[in-house]
C-alpha positions as CSV (number, residue, x, y, z in Angstrom):
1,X,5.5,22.0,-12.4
2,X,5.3,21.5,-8.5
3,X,4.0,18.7,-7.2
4,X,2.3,18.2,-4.0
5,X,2.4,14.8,-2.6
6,X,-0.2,14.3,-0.2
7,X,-0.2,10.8,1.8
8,X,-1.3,9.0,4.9
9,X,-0.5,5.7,6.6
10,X,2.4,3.3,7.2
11,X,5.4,2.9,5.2
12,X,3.5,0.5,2.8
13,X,1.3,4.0,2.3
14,X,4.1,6.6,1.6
15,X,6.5,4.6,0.0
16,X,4.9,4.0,-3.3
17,X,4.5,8.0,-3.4
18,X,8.1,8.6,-3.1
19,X,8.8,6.3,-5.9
20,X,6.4,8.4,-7.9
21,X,8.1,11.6,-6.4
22,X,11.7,10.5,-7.6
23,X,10.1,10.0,-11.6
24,X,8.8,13.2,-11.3
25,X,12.1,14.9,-9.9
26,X,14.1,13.1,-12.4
27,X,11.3,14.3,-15.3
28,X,12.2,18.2,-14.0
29,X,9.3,18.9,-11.6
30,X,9.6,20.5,-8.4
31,X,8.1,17.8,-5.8
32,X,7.0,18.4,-2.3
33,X,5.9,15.2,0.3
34,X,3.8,16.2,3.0
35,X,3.2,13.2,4.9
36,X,3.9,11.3,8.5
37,X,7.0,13.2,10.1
38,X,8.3,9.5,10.9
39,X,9.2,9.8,6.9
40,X,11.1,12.5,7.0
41,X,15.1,10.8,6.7
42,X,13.7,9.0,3.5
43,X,12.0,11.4,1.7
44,X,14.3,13.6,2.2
45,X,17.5,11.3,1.1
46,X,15.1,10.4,-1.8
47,X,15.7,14.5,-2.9
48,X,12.5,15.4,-2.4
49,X,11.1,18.3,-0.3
50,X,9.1,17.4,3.1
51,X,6.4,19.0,5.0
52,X,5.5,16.8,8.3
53,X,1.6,16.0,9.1
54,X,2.0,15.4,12.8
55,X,4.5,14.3,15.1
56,X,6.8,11.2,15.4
57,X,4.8,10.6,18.8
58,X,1.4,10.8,16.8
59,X,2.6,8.2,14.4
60,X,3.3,5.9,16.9
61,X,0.3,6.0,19.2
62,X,-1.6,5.0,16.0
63,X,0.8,2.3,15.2
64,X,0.3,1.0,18.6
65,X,-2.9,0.5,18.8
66,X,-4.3,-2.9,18.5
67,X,-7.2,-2.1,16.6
68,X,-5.3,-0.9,13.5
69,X,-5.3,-4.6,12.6
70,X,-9.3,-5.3,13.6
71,X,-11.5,-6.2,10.6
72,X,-14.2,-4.2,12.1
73,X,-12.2,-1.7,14.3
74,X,-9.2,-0.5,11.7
75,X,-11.6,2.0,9.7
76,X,-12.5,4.4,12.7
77,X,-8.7,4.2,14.2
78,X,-7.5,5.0,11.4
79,X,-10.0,7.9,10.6
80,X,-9.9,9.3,14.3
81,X,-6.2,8.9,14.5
82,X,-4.6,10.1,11.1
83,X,-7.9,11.2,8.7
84,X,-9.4,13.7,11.3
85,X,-6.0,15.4,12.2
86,X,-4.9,15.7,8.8
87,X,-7.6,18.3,7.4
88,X,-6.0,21.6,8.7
89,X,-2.6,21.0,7.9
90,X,-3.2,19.8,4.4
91,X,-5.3,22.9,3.4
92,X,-2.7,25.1,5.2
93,X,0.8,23.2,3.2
94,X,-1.4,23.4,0.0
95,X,-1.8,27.4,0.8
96,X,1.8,27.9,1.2
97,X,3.2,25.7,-1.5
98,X,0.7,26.4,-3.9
99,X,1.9,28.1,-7.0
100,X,-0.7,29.2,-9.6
101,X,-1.1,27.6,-12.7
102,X,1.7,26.0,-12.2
103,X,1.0,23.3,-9.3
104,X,-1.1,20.0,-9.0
105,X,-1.9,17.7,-5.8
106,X,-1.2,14.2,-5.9
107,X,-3.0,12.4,-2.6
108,X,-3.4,8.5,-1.3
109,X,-7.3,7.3,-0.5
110,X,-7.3,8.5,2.9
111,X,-5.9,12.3,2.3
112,X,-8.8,13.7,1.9
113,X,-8.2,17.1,2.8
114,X,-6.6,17.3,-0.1
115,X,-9.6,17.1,-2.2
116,X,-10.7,20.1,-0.2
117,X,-7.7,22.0,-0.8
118,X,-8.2,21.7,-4.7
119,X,-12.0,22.5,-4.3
120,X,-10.8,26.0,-2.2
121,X,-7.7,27.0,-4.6
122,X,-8.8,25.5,-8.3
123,X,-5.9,22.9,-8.1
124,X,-5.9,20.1,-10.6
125,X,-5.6,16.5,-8.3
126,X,-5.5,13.0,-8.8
127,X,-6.5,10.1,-6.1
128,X,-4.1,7.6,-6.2
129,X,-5.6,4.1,-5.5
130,X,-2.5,1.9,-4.5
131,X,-5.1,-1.4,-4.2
132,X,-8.0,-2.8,-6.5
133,X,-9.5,-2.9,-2.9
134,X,-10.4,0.9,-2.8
135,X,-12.4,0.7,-6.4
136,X,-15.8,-0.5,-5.2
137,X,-17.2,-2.7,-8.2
138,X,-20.7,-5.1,-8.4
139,X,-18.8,-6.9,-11.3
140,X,-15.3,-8.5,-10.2
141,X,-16.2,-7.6,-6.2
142,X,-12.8,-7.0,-4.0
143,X,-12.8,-9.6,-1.6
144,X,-13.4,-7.4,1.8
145,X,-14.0,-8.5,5.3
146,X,-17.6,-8.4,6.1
147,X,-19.0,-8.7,2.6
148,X,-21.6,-10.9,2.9
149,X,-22.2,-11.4,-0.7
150,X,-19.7,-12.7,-2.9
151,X,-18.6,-13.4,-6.4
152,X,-21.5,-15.0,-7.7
153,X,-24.0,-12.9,-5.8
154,X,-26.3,-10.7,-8.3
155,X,-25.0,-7.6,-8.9
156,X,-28.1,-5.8,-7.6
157,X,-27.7,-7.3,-3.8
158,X,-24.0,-6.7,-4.8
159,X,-24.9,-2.8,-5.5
160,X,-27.3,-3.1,-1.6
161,X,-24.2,-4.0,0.2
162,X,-21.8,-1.9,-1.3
163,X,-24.6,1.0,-0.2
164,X,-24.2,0.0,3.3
165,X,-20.4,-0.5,3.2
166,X,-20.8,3.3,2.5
167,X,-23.1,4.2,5.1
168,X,-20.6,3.1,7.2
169,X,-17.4,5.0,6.0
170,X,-20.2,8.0,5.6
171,X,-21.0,7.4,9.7
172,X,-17.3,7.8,10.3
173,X,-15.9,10.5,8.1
174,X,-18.5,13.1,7.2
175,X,-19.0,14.7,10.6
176,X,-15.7,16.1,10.9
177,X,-14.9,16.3,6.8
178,X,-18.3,18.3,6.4
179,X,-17.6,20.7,9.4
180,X,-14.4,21.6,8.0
181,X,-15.9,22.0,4.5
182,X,-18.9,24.0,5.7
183,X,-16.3,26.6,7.9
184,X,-14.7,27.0,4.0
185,X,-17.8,27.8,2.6
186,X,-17.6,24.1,0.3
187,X,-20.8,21.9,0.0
188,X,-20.9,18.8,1.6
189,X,-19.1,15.9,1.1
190,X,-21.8,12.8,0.5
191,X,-21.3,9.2,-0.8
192,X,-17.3,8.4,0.5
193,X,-17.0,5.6,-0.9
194,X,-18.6,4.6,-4.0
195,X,-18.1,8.8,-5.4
196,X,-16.3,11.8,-3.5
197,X,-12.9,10.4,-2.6
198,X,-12.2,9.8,-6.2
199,X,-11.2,13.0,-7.5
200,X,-13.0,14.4,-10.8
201,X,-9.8,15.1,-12.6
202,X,-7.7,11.9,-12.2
203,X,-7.9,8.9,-10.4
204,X,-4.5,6.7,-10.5
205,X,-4.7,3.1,-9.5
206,X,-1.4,1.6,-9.2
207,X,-1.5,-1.6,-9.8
208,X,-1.2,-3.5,-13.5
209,X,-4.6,-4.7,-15.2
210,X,-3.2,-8.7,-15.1
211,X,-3.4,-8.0,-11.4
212,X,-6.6,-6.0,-11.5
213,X,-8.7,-6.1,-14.8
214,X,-10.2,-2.8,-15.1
215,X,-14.2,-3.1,-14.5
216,X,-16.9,-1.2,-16.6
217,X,-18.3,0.5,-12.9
218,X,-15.2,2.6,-11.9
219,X,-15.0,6.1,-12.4
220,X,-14.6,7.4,-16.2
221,X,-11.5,9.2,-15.1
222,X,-9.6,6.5,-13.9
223,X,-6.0,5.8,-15.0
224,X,-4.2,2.5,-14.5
225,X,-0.9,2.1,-15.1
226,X,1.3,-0.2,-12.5
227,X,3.5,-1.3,-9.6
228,X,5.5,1.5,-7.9
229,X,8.1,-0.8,-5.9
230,X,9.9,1.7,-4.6
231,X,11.7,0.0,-1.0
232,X,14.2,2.3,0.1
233,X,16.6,0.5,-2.5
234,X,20.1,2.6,-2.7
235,X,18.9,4.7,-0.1
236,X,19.1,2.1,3.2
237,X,22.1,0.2,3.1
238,X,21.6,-3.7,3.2
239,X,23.8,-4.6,6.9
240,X,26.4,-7.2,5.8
241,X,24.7,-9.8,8.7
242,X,22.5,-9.8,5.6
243,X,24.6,-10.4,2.9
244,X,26.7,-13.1,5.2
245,X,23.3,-14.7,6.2
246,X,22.0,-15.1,2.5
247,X,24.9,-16.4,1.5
248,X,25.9,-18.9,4.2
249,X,23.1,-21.3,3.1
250,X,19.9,-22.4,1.1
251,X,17.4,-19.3,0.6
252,X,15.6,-18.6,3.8
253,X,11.4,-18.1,4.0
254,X,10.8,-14.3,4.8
255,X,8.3,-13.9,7.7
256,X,6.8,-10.1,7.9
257,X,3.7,-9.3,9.5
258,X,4.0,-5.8,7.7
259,X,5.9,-2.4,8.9
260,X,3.6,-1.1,11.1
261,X,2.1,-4.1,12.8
262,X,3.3,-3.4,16.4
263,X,1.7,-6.9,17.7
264,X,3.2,-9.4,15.7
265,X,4.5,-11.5,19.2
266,X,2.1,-14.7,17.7
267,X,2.9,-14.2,14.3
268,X,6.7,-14.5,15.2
269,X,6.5,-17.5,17.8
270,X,4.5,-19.5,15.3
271,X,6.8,-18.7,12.7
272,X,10.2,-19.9,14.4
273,X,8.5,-23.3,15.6
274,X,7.0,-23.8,11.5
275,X,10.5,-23.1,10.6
276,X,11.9,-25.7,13.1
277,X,9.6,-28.5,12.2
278,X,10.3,-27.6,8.7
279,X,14.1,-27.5,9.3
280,X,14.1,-24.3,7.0
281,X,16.6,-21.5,7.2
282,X,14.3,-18.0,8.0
283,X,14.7,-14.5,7.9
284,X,11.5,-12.2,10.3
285,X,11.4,-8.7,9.3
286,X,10.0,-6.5,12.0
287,X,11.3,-3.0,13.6
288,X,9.6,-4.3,16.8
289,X,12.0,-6.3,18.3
290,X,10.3,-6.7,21.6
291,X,7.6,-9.4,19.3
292,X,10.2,-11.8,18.1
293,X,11.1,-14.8,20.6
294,X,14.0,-14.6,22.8
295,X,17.1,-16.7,21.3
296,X,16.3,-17.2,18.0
297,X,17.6,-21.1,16.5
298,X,20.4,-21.4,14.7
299,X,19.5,-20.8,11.4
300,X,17.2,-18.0,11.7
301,X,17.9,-13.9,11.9
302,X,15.8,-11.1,12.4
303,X,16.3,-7.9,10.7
304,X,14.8,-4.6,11.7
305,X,14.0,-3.4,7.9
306,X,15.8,-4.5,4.6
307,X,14.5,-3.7,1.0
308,X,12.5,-6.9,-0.5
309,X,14.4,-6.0,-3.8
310,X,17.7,-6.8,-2.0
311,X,16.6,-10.2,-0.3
312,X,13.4,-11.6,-1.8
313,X,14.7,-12.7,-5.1
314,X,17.3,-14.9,-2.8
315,X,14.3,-16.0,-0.9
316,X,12.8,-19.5,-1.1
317,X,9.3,-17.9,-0.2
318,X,7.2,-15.0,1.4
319,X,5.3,-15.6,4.6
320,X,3.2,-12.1,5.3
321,X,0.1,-9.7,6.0
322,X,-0.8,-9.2,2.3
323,X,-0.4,-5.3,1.8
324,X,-0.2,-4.4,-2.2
325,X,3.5,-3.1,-1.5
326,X,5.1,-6.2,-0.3
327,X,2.9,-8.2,-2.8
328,X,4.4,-6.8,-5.9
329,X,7.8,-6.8,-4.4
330,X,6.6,-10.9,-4.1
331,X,5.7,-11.0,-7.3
332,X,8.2,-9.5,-8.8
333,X,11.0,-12.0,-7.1
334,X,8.9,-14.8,-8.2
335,X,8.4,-16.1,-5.0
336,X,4.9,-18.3,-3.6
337,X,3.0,-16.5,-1.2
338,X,1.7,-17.5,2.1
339,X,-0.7,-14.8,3.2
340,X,-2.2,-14.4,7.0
341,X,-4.6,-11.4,6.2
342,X,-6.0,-9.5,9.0
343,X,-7.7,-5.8,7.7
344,X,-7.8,-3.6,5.2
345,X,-6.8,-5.1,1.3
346,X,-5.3,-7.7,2.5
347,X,-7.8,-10.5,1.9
348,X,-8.4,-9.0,-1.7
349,X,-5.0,-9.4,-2.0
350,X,-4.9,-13.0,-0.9
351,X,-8.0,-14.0,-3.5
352,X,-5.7,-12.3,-6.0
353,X,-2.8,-14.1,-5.5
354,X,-4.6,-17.8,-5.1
355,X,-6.1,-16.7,-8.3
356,X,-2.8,-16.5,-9.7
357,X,-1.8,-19.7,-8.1
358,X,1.3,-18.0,-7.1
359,X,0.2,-18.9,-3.1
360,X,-2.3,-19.8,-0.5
361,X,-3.0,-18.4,2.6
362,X,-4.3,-19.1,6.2
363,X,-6.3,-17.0,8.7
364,X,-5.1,-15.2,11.9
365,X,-6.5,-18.1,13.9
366,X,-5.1,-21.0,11.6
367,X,-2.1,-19.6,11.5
368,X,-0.5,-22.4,13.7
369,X,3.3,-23.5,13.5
370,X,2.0,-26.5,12.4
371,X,-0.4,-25.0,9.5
372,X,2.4,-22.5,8.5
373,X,4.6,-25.7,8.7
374,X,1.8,-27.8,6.0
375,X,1.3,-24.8,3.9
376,X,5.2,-24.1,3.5
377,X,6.2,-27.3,3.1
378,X,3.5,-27.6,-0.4
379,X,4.2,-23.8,-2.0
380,X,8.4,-25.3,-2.3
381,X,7.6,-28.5,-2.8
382,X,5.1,-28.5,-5.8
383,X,6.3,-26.5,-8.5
384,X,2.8,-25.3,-9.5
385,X,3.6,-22.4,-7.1
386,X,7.1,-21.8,-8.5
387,X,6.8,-21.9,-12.2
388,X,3.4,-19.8,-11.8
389,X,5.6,-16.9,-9.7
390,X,8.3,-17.1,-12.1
391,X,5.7,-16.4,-15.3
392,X,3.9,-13.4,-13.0
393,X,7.3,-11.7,-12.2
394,X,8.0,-11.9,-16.6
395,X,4.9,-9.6,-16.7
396,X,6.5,-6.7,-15.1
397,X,7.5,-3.8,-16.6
398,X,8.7,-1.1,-13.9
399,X,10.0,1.9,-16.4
400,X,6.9,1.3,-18.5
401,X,4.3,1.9,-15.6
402,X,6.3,4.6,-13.9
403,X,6.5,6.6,-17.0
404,X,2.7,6.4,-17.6
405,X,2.1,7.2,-14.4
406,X,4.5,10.5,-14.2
407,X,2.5,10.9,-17.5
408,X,-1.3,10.8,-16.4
409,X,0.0,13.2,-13.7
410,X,1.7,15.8,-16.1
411,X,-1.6,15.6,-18.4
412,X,-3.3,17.6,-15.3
413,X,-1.6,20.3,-16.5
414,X,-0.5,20.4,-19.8
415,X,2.5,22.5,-20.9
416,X,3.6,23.1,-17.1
417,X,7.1,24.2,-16.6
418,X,9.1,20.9,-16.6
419,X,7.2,18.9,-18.1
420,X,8.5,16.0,-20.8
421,X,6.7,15.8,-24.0
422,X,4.5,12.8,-24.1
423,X,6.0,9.4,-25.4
424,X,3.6,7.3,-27.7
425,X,2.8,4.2,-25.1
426,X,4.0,0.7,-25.7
């Protein structure tokens, strides 16, 4: 069976999708990434075959725009700058690599050409939903900025603003998305959010139901299976500053404001002071190194990129953006959390992991060295926080979800060439 692997967005994006790649690969399937061409050295050393969307130069201009991180703002940078470019290309990969009967399309939230491509050739396609976030629900509401009504709202004013939350994705994707379609001869796209970018076939959500308990209001044919926490693992080599660093003293905190936050220079500054105060070793992970401080303390390293499998188990704690990605890999180490969300799933992911009492979080504007310094100092000091991380990180199961998930994909087309038989689930 080929497998084309449609995906936008940072690395946080496109990495969990070359973790599902490499199962498939490794279950006999014939796998194709068609994603940023800034991920080209990785998906290719993961074995997999890559088609670029874009340039290296395109990737950065979005990165480096400010507004990637607004509350308000990310939604239409993002759609202008990666969503709207992407339509051609996708439908043009898909016509090349498609092989009848024999292929199926595999694409993140935001490729939605993709959805078109299947419409226009009669491929069989999941959506793949790497955060409860993207799964619109009046019962247990994702925590989103700008939601006026929460938790205990009534689910019909619940239902009203989720309406006008999709107005507003509507206002900025269907101009271009329906143009395209109606050049192709497809009907309009209508309802974004709360119906067309789930895909009728499959939808995937990646995530474990003790993280997200499925609700009654998502789409019939949604699939959940788990964690991807795929991280570059045996594929980047871990720099031996690393390995000396670790082990020359008590575990450090981890400071990342996430891979492609390009305006991290506050985050950083407040960090190293909270550390000071705190006299805590530190580790900031950041391939900007123009944000971090000038002469770093004693005691604290930066590091462009390292996987979180390699150091976050010898960490003392996580201090970060609250992407889904480094979250599970947080989780998994059994590690508190300190969150500082800004956009997109990240203060979903933040109620999530209070919820959990695995860690607490401050806002871009609390997030002071002295704050960061308060907030630190209780997730080591009471072990609520540990012995809560260490019973969340027993619940994962890695091989288990991975295999589910390379199975909801293969059941898109049974019998395809290379597929595995079906093993009864656990």
């Amino acid at each position: 069976m080929r497998v084309l692997v449609h995906t936008i967005g940072s690395a946080g994006d496109v990495h969990p999708f070359i973790g599902v790649g490499r199962a498939l690969k490794a279950r006999g399937h014939d796998v194709h990434v068609i994603t940023g061409a800034v991920f080209e050295r990785v998906v290719r050393e993961s074995g997999l075959e890559f088609h670029p969307l874009g340039t290296i130069e395109d990737f950065e201009r979005l990165r480096s725009n400010p507004d990637l991180w607004h509350p308000r703002k990310a939604l239409q940078v993002i759609i202008r700058g990666a969503v709207d470019p992407s339509y051609a290309p996708i439908l043009e990969l898909t016509r090349e690599l498609h092989q009848p009967g024999n292929t199926v399309l595999l694409a993140s939230s935001l490729a939605f050409g993709a959805r078109n491509a299947s419409e226009l050739l009669g491929i069989p396609m999941a959506t793949v939903h790497l955060a409860p976030s993207l799964l619109p629900s009046v019962y247990h509401q994702p925590e989103l900025h700008g939601m006026v009504f929460g938790q205990g709202a009534p689910r019909f004013l619940k239902k009203i603003q989720w309406w006008i939350a999709g107005k507003v994705v509507d206002h900025y994707v269907l101009p271009q998305l329906n143009r395209l379609r109606q050049e192709h001869g497809l009907p309009p796209a209508r309802n974004m959010l709360l119906d067309w970018w789930h895909a009728p076939d499959r939808v995937i959500a990646l995530f474990p139901d003790w993280f997200a308990p499925p609700q009654p209001d998502w789409p019939q044919q949604t699939r959940q299976t788990g964690f991807p926490l795929f991280d570059e693992r045996g594929i980047r080599e871990v720099p031996a500053e690393v390995r000396d660093f670790l082990d020359a003293g008590e575990p450090p905190v981890i400071f990342t404001p996430g891979s492609a936050m390009a305006h991290g220079e506050s985050f950083f500054r407040e960090a190293v002071k909270a550390l000071v105060r705190l006299n805590r070793r530190g580790i900031l992970l950041s391939p900007f190194t123009e944000t971090l401080p000038e002469n770093l303390p004693p005691g604290i390293r930066h590091f462009s990129y390292v996987p979180f499998s390699e150091v976050l188990p010898r960490a003392a704690a996580l201090v970060y953006h609250g992407g889904i990605g480094t979250c599970a890999q947080a989780l998994q180490a059994g590690i508190p959390h300190l969150i500082q969300p800004m956009a997109h799933d990240q203060l979903d992911t933040l109620a999530r992991v209070r919820k959990m009492g695995v860690g607490l979080g401050l806002s871009p504007a609390e997030f002071t060295d002295g704050r960061i310094a308060e907030i630190l100092d209780r997730l080591l000091t009471d072990s609520f926080f540990k012995e809560n991380a260490t019973e969340m990180a027993a619940c994962f199961e890695p091989e288990t979800w991975m295999r589910r998930t390379c199975e909801e994909i293969e059941a898109l087309l049974p019998g395809a060439k290379g597929t595995i038989p079906v093993i009864s689930r656990d």
